[in-house]
C-alpha positions as CSV (number, residue, x, y, z in Angstrom):
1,X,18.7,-111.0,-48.6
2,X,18.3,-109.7,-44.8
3,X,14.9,-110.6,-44.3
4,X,11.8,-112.7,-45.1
5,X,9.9,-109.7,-45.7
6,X,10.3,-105.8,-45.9
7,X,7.4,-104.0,-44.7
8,X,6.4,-100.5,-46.4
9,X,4.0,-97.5,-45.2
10,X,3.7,-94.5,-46.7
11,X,2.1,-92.1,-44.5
12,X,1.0,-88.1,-44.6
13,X,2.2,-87.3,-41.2
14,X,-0.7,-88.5,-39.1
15,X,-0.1,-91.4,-35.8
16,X,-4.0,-92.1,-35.7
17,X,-4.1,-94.7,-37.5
18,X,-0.8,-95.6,-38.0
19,X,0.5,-96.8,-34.3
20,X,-2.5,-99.3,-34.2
21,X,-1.3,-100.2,-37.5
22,X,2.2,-100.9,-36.7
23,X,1.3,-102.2,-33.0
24,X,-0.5,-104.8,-34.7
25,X,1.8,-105.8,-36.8
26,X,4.1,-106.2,-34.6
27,X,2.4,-107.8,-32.0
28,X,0.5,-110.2,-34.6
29,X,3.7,-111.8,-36.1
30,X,6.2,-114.1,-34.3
31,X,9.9,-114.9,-34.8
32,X,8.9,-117.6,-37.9
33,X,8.5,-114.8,-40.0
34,X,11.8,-111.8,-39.9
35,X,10.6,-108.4,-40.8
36,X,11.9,-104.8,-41.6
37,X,9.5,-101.9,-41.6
38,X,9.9,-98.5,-43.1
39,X,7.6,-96.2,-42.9
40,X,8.0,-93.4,-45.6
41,X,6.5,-89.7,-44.3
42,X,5.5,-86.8,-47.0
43,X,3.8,-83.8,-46.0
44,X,4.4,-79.8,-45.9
45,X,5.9,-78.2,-43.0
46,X,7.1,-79.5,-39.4
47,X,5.8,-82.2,-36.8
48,X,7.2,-83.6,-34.1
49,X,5.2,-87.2,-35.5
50,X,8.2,-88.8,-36.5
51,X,10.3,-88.1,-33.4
52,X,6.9,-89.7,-31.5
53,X,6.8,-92.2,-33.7
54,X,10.9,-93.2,-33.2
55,X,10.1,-93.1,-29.3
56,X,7.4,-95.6,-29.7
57,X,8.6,-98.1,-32.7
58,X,12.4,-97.5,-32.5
59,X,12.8,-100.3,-34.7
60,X,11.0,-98.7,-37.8
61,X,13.1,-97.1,-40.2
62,X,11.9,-93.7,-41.2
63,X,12.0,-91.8,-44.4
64,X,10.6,-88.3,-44.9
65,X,9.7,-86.3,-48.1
66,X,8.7,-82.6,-47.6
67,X,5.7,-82.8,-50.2
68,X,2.8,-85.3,-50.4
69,X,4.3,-87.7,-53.1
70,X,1.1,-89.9,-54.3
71,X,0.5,-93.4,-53.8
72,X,2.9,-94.6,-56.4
73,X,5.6,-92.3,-56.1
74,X,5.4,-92.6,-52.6
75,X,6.1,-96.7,-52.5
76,X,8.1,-97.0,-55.5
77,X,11.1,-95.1,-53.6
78,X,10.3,-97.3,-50.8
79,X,10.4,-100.3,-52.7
80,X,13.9,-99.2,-53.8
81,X,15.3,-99.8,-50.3
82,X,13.6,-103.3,-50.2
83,X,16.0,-105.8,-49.2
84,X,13.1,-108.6,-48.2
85,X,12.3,-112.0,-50.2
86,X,8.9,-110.6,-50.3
87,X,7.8,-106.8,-50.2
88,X,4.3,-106.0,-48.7
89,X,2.9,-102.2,-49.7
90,X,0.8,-101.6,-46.6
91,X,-1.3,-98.6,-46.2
92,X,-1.6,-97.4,-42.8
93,X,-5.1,-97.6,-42.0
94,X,-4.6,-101.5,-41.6
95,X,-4.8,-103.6,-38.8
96,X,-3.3,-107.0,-38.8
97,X,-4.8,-110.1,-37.1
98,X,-2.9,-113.3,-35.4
99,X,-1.1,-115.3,-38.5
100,X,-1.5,-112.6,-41.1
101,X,2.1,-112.3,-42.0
102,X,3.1,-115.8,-41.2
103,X,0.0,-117.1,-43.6
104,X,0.9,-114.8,-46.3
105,X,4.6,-115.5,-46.7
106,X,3.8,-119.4,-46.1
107,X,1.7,-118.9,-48.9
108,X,4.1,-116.9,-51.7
109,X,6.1,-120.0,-50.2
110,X,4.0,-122.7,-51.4
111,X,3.1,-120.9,-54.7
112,X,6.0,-120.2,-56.7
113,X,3.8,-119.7,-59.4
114,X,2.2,-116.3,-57.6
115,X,3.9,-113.0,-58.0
116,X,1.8,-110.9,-56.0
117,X,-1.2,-111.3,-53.6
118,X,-3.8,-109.9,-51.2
119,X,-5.5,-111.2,-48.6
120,X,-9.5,-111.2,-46.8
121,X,-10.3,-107.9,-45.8
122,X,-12.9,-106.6,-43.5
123,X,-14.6,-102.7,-42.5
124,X,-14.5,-101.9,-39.2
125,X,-17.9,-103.6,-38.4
126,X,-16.5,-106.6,-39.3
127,X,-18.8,-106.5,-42.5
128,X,-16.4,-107.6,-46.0
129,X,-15.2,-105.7,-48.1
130,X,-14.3,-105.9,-51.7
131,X,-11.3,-105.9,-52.6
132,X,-10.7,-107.5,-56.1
133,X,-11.6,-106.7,-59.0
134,X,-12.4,-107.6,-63.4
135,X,-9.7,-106.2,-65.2
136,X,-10.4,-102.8,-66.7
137,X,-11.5,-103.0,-70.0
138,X,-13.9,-101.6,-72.8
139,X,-16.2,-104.2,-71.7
140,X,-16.4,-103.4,-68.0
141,X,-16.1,-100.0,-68.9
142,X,-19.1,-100.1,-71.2
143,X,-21.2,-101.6,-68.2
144,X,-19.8,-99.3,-65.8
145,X,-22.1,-96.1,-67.7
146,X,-25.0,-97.6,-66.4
147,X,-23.6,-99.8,-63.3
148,X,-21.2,-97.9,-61.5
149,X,-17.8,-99.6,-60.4
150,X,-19.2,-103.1,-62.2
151,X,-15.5,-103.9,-62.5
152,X,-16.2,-105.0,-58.6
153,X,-18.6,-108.0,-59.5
154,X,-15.6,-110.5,-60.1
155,X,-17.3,-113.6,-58.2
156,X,-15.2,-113.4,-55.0
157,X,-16.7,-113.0,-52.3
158,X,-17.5,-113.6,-48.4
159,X,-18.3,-117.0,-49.4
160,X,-14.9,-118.0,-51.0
161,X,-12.4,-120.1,-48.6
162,X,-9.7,-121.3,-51.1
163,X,-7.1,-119.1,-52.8
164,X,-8.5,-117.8,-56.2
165,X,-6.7,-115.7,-59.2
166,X,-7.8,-112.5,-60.2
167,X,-8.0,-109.4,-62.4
168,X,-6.1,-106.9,-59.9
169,X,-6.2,-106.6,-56.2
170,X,-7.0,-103.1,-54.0
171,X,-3.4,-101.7,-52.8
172,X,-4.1,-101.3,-49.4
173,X,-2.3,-104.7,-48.6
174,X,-0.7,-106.5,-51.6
175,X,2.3,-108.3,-50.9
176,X,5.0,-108.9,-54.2
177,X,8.1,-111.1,-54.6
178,X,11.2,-109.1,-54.9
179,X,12.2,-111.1,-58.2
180,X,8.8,-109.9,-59.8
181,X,9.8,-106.3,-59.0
182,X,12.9,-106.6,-60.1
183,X,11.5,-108.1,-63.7
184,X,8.1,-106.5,-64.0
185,X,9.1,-102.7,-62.5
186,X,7.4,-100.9,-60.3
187,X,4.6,-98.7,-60.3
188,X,3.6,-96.4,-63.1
189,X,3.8,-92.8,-61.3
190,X,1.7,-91.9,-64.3
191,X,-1.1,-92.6,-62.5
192,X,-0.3,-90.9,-59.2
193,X,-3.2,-92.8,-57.7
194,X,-6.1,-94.7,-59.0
195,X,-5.9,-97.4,-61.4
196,X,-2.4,-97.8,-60.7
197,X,-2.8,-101.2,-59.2
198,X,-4.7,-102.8,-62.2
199,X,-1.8,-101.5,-64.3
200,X,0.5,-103.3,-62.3
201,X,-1.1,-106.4,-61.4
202,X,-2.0,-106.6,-65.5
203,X,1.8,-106.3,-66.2
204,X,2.7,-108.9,-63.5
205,X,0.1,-111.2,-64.8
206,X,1.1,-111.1,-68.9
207,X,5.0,-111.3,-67.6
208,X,3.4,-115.3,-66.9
209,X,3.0,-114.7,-62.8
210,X,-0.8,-115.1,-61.3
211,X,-2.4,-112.3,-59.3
212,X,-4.2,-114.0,-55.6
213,X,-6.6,-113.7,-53.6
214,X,-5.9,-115.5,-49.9
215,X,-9.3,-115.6,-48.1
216,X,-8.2,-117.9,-45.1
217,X,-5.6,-114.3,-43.7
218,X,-7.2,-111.3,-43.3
219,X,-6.9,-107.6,-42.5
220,X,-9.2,-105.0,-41.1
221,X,-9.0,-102.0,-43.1
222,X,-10.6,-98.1,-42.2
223,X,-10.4,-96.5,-45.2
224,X,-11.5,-98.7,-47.9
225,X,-15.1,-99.2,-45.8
226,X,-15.6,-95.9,-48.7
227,X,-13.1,-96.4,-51.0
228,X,-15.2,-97.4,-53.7
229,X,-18.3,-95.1,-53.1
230,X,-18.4,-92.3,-54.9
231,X,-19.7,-89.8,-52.9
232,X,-15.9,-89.6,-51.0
233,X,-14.4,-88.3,-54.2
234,X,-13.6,-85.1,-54.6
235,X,-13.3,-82.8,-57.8
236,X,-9.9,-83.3,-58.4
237,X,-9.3,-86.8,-57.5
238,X,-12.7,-87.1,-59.8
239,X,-10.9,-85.9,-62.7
240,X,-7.8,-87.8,-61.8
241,X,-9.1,-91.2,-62.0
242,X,-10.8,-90.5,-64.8
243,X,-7.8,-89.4,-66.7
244,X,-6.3,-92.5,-65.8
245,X,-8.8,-94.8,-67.2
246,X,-8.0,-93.2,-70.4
247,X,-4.8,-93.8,-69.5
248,X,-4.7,-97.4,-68.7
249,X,-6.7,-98.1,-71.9
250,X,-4.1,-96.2,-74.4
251,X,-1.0,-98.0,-72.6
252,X,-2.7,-101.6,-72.7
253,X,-5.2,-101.9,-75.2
254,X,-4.0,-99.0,-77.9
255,X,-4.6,-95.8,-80.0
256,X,-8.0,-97.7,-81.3
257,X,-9.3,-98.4,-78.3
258,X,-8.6,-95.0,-76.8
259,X,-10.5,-93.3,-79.7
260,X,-13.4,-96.1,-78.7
261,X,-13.6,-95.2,-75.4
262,X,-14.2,-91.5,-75.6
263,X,-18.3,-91.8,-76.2
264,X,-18.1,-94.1,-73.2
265,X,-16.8,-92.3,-71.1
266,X,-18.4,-89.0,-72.4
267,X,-21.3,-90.6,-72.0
268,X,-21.2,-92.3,-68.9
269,X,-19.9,-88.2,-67.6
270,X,-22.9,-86.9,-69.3
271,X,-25.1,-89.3,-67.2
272,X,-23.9,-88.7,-63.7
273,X,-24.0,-84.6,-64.6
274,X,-27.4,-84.8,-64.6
275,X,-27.9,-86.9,-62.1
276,X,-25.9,-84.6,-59.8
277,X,-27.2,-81.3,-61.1
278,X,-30.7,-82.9,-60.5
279,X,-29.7,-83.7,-56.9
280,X,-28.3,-80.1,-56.7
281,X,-31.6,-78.5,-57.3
282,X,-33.6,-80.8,-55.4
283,X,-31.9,-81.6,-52.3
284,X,-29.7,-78.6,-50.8
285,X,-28.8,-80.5,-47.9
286,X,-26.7,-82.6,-50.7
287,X,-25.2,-79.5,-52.3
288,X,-22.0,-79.5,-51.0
289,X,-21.3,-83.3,-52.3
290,X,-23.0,-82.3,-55.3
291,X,-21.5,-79.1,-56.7
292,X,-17.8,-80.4,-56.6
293,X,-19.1,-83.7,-58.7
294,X,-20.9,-81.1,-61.4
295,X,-18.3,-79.3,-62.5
296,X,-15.9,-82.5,-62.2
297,X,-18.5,-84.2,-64.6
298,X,-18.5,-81.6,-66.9
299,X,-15.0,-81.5,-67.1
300,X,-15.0,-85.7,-67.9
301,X,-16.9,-85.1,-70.7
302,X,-15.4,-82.6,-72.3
303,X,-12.2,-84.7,-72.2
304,X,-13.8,-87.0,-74.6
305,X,-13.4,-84.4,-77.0
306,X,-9.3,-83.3,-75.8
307,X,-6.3,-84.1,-77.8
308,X,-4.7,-85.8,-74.7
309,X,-7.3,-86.8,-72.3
310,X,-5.4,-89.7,-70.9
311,X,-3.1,-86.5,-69.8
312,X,-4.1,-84.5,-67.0
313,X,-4.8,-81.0,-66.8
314,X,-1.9,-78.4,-66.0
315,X,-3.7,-77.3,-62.8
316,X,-3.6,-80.8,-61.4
317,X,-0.3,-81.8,-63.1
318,X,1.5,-79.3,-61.4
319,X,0.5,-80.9,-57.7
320,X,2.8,-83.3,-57.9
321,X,5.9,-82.1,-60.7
322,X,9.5,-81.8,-59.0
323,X,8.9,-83.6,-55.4
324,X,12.5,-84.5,-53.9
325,X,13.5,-88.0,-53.2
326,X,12.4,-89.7,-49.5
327,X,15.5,-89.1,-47.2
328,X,16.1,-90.8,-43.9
329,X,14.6,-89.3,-41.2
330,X,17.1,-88.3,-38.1
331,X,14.4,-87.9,-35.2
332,X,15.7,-84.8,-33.2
């Protein structure tokens, strides 16, 4: 293999975030550790970005697709050009500190037993934030009607300092061996987005590898200070995740459990509809967040009572149907 480690970004077009990104990166890891880094680009219509960004990392391999792929789409044909030991799925709002690489890969080194693993993470405050998770199940779904995102409370921590195992790790930095690709697959572009890591980090786990967490490297990471809250969300990525929950539970737990999970879900829907619709007549300051989330509730629980609801609807099925393959970018 060429290198220790093979570096992939998927990216909608936008340099904010991703120079710092990549600056750090690059200034953060020393000769120990030899990198590649492709950077894969999807969005509609022209920009000059990836000519800029050729000018200012000419040794970043560049890949463009003319149509926003998803998250998984989007790094599984990345992950196809990996020619790295180790593969790291980085999301572009990251910024690396001193050793981050280095520790990681030392790390997969020392423990064979690991397939795939993230790392401490902090919000731009420098406050921590969670990153790891309980694996789905009807369990934490169950507690989840009452307690959103209780899959969260997994006992890790701030206060953890030695490498742990866990149910499944957020995606914005999780680093993989190329021979648990290679025998567990990819992502499942099922999901699109959401979920999609729980899937895979469940499959990696039951093929007999263990899923870490590293607390002693760590990452900043923009995006994720409101990943989990649910007041980012909007209607159709609403909808989205919830069609793959039903998903997830039909692939890994079965037909039975699927047909189980409909009155949770309905009623965990019905719940937060009229919490939302009480917040829409109370507070109009908060009717713009809340009028999206009403009809996307309504629509969750009528999926409890669809043929298909781990399937998604046509109107969102049809954003991403037909997108071309990534093709190397040529900056002009």
């Amino acid at each position: 293999m060429a290198e220790d480690l093979t570096v992939l970004i998927a990216n909608l077009g936008q340099l904010e975030h991703l120079r710092p990104c990549l600056r750090s990166l690059f200034d953060t890891t020393s000769g120990e550790t030899s990198l590649r880094v492709i950077v894969g680009f999807n969005f509609q219509g022209e920009s000059d970005n990836p000519r800029a960004l050729a000018y200012d990392f000419p040794q970043v391999e560049q890949l463009r697709a003319p149509v926003k792929l998803g998250y998984c789409r989007a790094y599984n044909q990345l992950m196809a050009r990996c020619t790295g030991r180790y593969a790291l799925l980085l999301d572009d709002d990251t910024v690396l500190r001193n050793g981050t690489i280095e520790g990681m890969v030392r790390f997969m080194d020392a423990h064979p037993e690991v397939g795939i693993a993230g790392c401490r993470t902090v919000n731009p405050d420098g406050s921590y934030q969670k990153t790891t998770a309980l694996m789905y199940s009807m369990g934490t779904e169950a507690t989840n009607v009452l307690r959103p995102a209780a899959f969260w409370c997994d006992g890790i921590d701030e206060s953890v300092t030695t490498w742990q195992s866990v149910g499944w790790l957020n995606g914005h930095f999780l680093m993989v061996r190329a021979q648990v690709i290679e025998e567990v697959g990819v992502l499942d572009e099922h999901f699109y987005t959401f979920q999609c890591e729980a899937d895979w980090c469940l499959r990696i786990r039951r093929a007999g590898w263990k899923v870490a967490y590293v607390p002693d490297v760590e990452v900043m990471h923009i995006g994720g200070a409101h990943s989990v809250a649910s007041n980012v969300k909007s209607y159709r990525n609403l909808i989205r995740s919830h069609v793959n929950r039903y998903y997830f539970i039909r692939k890994h737990y079965g037909r039975v459990a699927l047909h189980a999970f409909r009155p949770i879900m309905s009623i965990s829907a019905v719940l937060r509809l009229l919490k939302y619709s009480a917040v829409w007549i109370v507070n109009p300051d908060r009717r713009p967040e809340a009028g999206p989330k009403v009809e996307a509730y309504w629509k969750i629980a009528l999926l409890g009572a669809a043929a298909h609801p781990e399937q998604l609807p046509d109107d969102l099925r049809r954003e991403h149907a037909d997108f071309d393959l990534l093709l190397p970018v040529i900056p002009r």
